[in-house]
PDB file of N, CA, C and O in Angstrom:
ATOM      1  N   UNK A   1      20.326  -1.170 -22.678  1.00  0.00           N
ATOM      2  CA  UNK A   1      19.513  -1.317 -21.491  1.00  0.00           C
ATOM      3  C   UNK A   1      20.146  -0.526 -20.344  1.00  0.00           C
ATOM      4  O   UNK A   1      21.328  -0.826 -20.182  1.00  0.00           O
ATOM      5  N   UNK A   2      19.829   0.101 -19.777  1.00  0.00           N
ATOM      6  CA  UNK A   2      19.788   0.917 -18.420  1.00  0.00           C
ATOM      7  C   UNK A   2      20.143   0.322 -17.427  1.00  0.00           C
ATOM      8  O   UNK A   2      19.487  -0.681 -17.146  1.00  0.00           O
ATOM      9  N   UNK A   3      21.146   0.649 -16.646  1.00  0.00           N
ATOM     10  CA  UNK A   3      21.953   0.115 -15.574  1.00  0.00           C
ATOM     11  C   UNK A   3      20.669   0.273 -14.589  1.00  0.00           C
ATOM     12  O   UNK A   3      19.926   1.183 -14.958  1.00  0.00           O
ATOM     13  N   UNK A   4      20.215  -0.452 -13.344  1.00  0.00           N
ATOM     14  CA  UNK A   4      19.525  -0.384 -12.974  1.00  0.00           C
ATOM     15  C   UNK A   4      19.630   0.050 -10.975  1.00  0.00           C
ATOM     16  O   UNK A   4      19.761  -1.055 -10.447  1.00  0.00           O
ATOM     17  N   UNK A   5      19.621   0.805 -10.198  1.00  0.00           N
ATOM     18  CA  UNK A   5      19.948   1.192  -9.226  1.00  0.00           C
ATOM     19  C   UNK A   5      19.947  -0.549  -8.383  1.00  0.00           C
ATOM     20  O   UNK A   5      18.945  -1.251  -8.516  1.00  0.00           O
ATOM     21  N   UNK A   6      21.285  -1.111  -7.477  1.00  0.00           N
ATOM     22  CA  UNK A   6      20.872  -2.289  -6.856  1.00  0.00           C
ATOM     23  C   UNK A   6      20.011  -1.639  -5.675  1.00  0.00           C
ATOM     24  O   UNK A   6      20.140  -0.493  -5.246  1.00  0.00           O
ATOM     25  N   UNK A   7      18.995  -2.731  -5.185  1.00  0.00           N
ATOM     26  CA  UNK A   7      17.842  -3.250  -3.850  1.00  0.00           C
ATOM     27  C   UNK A   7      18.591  -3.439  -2.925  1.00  0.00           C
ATOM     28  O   UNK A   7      19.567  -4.125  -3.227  1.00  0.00           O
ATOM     29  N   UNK A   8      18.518  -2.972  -1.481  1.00  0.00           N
ATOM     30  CA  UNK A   8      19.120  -2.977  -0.822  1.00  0.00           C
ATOM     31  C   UNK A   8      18.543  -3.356   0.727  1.00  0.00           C
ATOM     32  O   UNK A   8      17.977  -2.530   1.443  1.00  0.00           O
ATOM     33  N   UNK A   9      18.776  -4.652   1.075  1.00  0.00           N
ATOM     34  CA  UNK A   9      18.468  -5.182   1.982  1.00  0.00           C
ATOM     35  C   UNK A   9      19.505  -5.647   3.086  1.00  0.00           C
ATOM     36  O   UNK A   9      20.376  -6.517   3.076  1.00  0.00           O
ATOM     37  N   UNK A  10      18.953  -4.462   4.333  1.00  0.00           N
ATOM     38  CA  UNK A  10      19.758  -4.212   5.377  1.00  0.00           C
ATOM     39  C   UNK A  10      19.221  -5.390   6.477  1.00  0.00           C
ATOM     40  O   UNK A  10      18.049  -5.655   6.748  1.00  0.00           O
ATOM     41  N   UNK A  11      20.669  -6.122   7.121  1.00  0.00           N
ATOM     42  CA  UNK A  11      20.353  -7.350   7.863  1.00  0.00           C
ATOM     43  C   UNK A  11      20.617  -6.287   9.434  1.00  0.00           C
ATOM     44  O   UNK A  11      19.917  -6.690  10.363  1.00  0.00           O
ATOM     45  N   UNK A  12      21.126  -5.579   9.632  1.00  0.00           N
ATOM     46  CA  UNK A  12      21.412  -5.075  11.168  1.00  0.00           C
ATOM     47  C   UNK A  12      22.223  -4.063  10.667  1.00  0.00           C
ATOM     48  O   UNK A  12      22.495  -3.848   9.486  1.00  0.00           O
ATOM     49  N   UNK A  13      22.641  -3.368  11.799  1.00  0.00           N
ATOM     50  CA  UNK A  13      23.571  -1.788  11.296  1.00  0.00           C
ATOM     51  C   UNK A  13      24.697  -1.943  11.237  1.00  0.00           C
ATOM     52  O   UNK A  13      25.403  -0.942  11.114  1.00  0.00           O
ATOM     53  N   UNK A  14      25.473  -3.625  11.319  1.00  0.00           N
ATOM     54  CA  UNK A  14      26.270  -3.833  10.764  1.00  0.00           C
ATOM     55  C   UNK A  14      26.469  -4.480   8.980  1.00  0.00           C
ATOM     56  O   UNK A  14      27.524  -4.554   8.351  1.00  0.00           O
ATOM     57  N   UNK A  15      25.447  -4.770   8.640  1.00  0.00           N
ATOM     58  CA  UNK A  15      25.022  -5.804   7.640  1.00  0.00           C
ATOM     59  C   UNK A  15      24.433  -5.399   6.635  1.00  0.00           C
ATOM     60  O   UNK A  15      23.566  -4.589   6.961  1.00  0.00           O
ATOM     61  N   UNK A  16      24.502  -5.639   5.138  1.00  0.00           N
ATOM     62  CA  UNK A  16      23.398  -5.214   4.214  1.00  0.00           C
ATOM     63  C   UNK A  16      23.729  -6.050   3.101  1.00  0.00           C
ATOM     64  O   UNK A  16      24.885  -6.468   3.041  1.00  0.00           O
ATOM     65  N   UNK A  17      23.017  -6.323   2.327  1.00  0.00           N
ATOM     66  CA  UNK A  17      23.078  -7.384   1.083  1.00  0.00           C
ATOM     67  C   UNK A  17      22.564  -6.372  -0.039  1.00  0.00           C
ATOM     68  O   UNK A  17      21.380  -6.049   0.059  1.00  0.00           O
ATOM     69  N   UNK A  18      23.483  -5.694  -1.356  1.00  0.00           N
ATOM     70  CA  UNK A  18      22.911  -5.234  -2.475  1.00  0.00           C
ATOM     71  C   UNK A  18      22.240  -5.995  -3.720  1.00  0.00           C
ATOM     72  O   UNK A  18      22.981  -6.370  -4.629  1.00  0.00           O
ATOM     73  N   UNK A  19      21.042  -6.202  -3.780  1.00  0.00           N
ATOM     74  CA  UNK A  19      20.915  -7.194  -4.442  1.00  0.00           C
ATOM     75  C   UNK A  19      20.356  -6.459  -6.007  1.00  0.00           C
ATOM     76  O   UNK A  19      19.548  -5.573  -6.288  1.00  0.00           O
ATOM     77  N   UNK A  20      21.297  -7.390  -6.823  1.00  0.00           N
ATOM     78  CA  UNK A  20      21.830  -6.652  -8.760  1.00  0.00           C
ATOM     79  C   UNK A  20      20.560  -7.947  -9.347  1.00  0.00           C
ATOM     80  O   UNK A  20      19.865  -8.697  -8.661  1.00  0.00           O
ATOM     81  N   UNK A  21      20.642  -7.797 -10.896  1.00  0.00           N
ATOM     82  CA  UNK A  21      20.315  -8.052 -11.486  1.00  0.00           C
ATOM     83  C   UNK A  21      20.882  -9.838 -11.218  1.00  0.00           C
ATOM     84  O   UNK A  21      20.221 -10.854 -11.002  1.00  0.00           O
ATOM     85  N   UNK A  22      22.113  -9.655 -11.330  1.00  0.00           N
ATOM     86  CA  UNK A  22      23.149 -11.344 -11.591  1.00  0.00           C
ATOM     87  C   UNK A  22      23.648 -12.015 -10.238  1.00  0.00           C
ATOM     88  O   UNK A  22      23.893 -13.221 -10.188  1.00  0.00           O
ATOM     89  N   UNK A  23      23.808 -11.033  -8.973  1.00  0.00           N
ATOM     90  CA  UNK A  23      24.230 -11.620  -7.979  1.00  0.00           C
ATOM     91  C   UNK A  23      23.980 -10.558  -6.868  1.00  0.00           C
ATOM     92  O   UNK A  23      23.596  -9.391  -6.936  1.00  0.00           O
ATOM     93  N   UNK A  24      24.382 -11.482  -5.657  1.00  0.00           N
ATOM     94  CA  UNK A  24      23.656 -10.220  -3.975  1.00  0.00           C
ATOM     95  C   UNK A  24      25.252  -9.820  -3.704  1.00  0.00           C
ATOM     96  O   UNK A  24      26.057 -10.682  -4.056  1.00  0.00           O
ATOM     97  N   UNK A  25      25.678  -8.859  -3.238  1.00  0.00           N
ATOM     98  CA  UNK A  25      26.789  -8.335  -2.606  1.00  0.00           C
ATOM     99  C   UNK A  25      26.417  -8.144  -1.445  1.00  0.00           C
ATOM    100  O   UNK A  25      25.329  -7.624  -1.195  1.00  0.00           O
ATOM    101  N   UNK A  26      27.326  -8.563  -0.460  1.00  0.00           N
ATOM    102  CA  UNK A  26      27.392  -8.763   0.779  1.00  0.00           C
ATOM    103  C   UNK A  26      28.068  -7.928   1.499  1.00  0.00           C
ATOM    104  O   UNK A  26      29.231  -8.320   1.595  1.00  0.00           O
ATOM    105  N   UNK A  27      27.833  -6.724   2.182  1.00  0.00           N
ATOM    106  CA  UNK A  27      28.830  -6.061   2.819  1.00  0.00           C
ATOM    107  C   UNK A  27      28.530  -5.859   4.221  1.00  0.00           C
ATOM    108  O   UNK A  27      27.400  -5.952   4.701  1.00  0.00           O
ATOM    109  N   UNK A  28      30.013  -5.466   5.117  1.00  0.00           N
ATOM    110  CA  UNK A  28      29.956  -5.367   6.405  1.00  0.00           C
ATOM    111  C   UNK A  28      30.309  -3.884   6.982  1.00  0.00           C
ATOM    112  O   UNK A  28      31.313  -3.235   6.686  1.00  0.00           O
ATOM    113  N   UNK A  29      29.365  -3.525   7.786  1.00  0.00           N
ATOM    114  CA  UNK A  29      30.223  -1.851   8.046  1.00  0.00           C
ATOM    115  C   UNK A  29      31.668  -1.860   8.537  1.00  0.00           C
ATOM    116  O   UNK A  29      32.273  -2.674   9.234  1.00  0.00           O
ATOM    117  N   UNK A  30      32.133  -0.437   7.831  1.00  0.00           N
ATOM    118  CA  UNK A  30      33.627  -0.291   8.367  1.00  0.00           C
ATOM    119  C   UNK A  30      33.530   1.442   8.080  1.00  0.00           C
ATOM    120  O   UNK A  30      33.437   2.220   7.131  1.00  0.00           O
ATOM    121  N   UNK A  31      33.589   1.453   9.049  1.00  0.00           N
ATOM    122  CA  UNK A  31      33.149   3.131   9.821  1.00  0.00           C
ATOM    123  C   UNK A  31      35.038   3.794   9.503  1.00  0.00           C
ATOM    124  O   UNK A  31      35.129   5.020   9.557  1.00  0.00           O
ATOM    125  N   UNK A  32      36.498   2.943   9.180  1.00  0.00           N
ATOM    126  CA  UNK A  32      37.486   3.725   8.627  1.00  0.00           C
ATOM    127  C   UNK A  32      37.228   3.555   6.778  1.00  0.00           C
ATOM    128  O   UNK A  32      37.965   4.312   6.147  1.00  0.00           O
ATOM    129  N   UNK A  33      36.596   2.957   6.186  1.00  0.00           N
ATOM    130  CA  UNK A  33      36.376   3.378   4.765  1.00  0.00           C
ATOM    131  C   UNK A  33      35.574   4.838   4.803  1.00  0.00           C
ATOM    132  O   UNK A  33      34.848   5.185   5.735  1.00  0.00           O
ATOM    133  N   UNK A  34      35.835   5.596   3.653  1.00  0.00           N
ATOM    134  CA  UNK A  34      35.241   6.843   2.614  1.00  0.00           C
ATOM    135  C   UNK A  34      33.514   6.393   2.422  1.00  0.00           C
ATOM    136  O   UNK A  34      32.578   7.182   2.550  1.00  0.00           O
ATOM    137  N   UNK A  35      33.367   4.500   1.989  1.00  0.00           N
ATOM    138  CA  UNK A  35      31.922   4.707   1.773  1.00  0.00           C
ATOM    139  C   UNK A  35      31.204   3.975   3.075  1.00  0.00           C
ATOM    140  O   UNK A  35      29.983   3.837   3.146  1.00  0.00           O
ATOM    141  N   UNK A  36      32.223   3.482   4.197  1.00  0.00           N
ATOM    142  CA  UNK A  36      31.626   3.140   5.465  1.00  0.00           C
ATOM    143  C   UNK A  36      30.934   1.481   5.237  1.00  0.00           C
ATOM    144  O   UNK A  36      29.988   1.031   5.884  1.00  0.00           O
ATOM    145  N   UNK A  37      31.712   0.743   4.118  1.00  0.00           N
ATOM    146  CA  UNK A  37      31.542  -0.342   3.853  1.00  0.00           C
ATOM    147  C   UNK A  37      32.219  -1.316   3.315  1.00  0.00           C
ATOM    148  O   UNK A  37      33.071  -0.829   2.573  1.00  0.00           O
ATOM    149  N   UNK A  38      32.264  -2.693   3.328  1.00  0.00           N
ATOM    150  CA  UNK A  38      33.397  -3.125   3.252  1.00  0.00           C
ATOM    151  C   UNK A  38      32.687  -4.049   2.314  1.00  0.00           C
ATOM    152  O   UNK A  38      31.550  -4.164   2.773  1.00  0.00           O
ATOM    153  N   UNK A  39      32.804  -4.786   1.189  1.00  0.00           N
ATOM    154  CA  UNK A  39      32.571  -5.822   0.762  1.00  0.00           C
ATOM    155  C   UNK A  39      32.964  -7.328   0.742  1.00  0.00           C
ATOM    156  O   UNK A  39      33.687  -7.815  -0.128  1.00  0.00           O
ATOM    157  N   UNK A  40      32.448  -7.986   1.730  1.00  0.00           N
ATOM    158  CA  UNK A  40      32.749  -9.208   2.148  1.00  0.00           C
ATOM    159  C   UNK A  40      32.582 -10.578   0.543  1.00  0.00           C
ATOM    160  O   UNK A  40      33.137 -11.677   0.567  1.00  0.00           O
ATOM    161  N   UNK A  41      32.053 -10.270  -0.174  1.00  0.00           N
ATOM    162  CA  UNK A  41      31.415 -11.437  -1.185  1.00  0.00           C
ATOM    163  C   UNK A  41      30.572 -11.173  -1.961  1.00  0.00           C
ATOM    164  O   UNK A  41      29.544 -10.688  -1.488  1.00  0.00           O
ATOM    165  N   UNK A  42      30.643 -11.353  -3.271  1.00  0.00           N
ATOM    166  CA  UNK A  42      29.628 -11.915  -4.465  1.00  0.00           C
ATOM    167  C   UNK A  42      28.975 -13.128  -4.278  1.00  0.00           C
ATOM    168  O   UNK A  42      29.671 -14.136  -4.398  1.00  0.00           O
ATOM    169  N   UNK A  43      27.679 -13.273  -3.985  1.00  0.00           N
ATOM    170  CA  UNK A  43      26.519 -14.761  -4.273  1.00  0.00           C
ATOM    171  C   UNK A  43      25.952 -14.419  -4.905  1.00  0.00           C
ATOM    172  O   UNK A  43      25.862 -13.246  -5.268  1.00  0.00           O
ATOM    173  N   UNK A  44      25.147 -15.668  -5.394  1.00  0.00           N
ATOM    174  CA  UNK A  44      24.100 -15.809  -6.512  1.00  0.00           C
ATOM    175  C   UNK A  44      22.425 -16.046  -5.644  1.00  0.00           C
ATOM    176  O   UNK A  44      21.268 -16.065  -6.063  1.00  0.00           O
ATOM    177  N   UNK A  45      22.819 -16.142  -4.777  1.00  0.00           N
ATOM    178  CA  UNK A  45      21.586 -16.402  -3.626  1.00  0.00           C
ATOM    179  C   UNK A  45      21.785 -15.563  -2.512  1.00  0.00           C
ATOM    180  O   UNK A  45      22.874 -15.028  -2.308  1.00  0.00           O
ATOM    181  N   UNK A  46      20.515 -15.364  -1.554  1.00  0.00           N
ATOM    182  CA  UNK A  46      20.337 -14.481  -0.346  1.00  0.00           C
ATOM    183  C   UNK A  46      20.964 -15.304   0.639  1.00  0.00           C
ATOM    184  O   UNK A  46      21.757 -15.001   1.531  1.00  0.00           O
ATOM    185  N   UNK A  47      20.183 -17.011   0.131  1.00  0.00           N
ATOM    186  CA  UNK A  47      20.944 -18.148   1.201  1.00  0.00           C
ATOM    187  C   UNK A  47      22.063 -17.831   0.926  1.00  0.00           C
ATOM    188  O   UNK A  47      22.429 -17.046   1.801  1.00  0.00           O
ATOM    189  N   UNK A  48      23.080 -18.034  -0.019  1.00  0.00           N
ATOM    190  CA  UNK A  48      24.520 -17.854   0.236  1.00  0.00           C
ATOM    191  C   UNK A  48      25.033 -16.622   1.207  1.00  0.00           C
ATOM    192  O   UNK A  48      25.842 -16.592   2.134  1.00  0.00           O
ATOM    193  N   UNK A  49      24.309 -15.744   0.662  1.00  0.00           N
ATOM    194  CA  UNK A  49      25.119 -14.384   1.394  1.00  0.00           C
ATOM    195  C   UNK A  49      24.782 -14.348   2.820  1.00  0.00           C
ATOM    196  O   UNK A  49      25.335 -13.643   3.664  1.00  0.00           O
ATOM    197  N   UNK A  50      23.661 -15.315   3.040  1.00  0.00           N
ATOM    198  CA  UNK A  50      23.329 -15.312   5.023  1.00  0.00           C
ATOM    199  C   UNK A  50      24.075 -16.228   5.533  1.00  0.00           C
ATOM    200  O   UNK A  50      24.335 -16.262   6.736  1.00  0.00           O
ATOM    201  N   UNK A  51      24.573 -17.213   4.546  1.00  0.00           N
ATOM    202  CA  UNK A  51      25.356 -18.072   5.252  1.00  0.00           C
ATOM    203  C   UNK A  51      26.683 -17.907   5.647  1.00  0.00           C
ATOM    204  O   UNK A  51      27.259 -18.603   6.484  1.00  0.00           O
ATOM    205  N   UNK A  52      27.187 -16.910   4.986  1.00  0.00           N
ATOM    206  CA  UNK A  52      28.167 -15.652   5.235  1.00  0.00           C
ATOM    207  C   UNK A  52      28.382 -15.092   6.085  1.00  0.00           C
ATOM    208  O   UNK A  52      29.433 -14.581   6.472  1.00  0.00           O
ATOM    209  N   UNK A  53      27.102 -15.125   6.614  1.00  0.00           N
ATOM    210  CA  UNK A  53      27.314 -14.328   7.982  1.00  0.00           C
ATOM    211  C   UNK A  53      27.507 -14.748   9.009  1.00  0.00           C
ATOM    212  O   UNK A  53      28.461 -14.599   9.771  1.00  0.00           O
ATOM    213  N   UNK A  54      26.331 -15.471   9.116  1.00  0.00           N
ATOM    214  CA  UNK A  54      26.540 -17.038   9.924  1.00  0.00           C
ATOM    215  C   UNK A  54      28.235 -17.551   9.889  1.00  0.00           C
ATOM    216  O   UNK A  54      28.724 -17.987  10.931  1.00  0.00           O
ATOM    217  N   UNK A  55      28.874 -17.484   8.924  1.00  0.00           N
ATOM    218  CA  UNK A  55      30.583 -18.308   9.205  1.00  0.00           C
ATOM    219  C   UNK A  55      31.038 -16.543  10.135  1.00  0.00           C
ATOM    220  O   UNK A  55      31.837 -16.414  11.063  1.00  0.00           O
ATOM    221  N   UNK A  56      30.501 -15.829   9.702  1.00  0.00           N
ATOM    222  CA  UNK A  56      31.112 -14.080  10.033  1.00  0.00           C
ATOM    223  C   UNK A  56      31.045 -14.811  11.583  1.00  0.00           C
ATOM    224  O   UNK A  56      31.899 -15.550  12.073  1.00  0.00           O
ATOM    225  N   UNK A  57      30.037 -14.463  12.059  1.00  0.00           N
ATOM    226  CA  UNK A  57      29.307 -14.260  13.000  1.00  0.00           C
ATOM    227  C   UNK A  57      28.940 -15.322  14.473  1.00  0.00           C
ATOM    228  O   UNK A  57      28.787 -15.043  15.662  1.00  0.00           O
ATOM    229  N   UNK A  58      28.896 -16.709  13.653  1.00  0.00           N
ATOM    230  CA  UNK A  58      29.397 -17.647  14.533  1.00  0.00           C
ATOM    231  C   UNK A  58      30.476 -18.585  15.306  1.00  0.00           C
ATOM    232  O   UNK A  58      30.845 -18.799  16.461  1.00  0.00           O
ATOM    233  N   UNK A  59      30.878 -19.195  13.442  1.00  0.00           N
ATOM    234  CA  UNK A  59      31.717 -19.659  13.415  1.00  0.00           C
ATOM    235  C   UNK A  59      33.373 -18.587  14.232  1.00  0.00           C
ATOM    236  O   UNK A  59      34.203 -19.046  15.017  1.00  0.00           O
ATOM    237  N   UNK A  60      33.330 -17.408  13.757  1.00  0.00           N
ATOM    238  CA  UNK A  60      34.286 -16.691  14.059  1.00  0.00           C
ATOM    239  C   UNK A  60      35.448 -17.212  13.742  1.00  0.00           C
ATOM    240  O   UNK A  60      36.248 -16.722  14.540  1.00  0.00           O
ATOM    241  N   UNK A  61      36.295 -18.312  12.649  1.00  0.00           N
ATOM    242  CA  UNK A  61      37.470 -18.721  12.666  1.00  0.00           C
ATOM    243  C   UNK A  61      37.675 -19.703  13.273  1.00  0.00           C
ATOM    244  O   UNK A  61      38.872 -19.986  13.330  1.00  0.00           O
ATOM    245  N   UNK A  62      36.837 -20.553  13.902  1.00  0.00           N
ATOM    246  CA  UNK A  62      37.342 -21.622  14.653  1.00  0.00           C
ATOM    247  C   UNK A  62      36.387 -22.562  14.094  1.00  0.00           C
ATOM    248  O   UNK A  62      35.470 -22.254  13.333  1.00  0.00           O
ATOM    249  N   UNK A  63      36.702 -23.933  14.592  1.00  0.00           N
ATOM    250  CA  UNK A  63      36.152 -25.239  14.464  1.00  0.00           C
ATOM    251  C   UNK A  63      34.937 -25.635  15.360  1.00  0.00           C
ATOM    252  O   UNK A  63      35.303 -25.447  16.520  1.00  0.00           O
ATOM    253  N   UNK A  64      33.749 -26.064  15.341  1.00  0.00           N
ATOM    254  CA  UNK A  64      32.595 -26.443  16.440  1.00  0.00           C
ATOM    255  C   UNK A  64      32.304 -27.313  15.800  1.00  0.00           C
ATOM    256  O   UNK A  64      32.839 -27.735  14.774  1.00  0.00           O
ATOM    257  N   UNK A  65      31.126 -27.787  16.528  1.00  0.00           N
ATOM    258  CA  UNK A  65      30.374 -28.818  16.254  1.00  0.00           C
ATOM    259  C   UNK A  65      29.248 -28.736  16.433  1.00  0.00           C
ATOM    260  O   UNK A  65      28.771 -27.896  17.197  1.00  0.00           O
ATOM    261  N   UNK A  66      28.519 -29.626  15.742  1.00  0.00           N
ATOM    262  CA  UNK A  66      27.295 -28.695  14.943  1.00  0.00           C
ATOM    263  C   UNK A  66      26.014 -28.597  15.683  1.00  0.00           C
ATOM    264  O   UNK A  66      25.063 -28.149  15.042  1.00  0.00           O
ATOM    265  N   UNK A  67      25.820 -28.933  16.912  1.00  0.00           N
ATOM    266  CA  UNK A  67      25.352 -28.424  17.771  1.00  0.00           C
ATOM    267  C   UNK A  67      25.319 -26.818  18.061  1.00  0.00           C
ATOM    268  O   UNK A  67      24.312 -26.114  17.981  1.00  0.00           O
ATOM    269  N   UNK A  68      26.986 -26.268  18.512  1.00  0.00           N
ATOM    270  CA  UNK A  68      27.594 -25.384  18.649  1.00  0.00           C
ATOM    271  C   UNK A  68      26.926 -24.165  17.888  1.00  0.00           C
ATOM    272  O   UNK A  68      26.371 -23.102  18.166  1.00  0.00           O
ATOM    273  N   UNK A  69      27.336 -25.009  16.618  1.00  0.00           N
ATOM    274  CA  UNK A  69      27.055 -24.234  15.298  1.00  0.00           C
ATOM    275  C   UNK A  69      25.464 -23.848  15.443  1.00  0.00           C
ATOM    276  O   UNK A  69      25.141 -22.663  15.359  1.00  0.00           O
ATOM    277  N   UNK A  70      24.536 -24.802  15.649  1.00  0.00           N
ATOM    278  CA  UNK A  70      23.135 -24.717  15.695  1.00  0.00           C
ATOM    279  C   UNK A  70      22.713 -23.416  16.821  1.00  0.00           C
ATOM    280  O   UNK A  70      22.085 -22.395  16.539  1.00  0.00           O
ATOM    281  N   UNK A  71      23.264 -23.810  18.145  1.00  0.00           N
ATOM    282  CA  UNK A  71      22.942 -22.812  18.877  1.00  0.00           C
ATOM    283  C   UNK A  71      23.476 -21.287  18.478  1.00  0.00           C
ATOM    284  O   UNK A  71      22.872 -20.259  18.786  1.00  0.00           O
ATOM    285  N   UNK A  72      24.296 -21.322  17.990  1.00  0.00           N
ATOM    286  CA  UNK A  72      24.908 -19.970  17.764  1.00  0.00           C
ATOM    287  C   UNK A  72      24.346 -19.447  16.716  1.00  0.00           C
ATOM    288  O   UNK A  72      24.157 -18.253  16.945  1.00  0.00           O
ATOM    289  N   UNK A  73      23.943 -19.775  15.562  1.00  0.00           N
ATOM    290  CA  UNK A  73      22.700 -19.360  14.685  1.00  0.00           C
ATOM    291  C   UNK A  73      21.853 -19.168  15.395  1.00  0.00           C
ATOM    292  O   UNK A  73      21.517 -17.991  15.528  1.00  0.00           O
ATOM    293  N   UNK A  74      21.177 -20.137  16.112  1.00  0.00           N
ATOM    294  CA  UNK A  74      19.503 -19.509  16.522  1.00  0.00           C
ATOM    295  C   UNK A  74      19.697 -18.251  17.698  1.00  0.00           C
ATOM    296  O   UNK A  74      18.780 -17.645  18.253  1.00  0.00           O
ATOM    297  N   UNK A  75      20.879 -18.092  17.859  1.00  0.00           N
ATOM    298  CA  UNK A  75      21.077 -17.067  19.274  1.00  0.00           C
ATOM    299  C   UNK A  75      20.903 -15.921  18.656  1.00  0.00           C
ATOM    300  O   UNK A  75      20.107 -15.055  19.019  1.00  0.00           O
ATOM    301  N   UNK A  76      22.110 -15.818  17.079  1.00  0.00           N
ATOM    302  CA  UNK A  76      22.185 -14.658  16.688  1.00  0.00           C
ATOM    303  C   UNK A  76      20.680 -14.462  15.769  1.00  0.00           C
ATOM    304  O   UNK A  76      20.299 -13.291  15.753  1.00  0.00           O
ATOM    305  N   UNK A  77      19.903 -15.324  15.109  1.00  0.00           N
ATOM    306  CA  UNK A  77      18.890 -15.055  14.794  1.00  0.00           C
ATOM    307  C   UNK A  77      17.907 -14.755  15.784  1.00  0.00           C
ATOM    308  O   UNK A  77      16.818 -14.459  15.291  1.00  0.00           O
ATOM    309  N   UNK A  78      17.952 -14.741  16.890  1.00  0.00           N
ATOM    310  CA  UNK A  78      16.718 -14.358  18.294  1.00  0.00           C
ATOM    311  C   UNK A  78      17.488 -13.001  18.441  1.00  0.00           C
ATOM    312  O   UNK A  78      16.755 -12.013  18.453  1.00  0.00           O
ATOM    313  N   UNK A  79      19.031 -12.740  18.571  1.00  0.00           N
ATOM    314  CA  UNK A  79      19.347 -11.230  18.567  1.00  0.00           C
ATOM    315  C   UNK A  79      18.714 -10.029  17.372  1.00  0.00           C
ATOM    316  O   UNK A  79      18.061  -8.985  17.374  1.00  0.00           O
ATOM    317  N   UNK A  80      19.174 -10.658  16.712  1.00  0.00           N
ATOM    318  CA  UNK A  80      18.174  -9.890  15.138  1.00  0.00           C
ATOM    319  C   UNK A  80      17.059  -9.589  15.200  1.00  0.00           C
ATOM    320  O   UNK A  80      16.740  -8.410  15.051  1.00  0.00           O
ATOM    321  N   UNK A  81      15.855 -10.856  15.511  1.00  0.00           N
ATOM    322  CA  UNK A  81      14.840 -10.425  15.788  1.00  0.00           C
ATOM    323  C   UNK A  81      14.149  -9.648  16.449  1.00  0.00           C
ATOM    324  O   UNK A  81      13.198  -9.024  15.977  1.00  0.00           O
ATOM    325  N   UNK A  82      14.717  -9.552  18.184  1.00  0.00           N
ATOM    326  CA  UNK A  82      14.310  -8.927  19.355  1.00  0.00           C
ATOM    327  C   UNK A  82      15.038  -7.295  19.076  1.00  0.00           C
ATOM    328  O   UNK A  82      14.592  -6.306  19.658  1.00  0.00           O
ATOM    329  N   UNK A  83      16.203  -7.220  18.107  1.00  0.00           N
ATOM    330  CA  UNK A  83      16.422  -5.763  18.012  1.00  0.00           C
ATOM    331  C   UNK A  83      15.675  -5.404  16.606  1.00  0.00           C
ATOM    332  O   UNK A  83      15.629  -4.216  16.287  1.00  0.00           O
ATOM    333  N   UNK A  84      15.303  -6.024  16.068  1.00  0.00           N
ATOM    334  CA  UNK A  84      14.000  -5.723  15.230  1.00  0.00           C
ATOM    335  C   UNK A  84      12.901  -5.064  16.084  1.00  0.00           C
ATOM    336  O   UNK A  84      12.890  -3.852  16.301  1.00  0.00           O
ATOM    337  N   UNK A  85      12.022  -5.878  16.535  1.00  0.00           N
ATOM    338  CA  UNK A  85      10.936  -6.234  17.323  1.00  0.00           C
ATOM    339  C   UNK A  85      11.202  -5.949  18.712  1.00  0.00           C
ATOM    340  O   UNK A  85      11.455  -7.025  19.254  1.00  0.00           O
ATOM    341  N   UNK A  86      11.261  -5.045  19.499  1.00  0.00           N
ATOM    342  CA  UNK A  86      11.427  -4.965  20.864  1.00  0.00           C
ATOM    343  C   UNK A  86      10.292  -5.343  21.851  1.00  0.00           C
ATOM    344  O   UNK A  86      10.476  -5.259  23.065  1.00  0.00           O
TER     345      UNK A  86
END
């Protein structure tokens, strides 16, 4: 059977999820790599690999509470959107 090219679904121009046959790869740009990408994680789901980002992206390394947590998802999901959608 024929290796099959992965689908490639870009979250922002930092962000993109390759999605294979068995699992999504998750990568983050890094403009000092050769392929200008970094691979953050193997999931078996899109949910997993967004929730990835979400710890990337909100959480940042620290502890909140889930309020915190709530607002800072819907902030960065209204950023996404509106630089989608202007």
């Amino acid at each position: 059977m024929p290796k099959t090219k992965p689908q490639t679904v870009t979250i922002d121009s930092n962000y993109k999820v390759e999605i294979e046959p068995y699992n999504h790869t998750l990568m983050r740009r890094n403009d000092n790599k050769k392929t200008g990408w970094d691979t953050m994680g193997y999931y078996s789901t899109m949910a997993t690999a967004l929730r990835a980002i979400s710890r990337d992206n909100v959480l940042k390394g620290r502890d909140c509470d889930i309020n915190e947590y709530a607002e800072g998802v819907l902030a960065r999901a209204s950023d996404l959107l509106c630089h989608k959608n202007p």
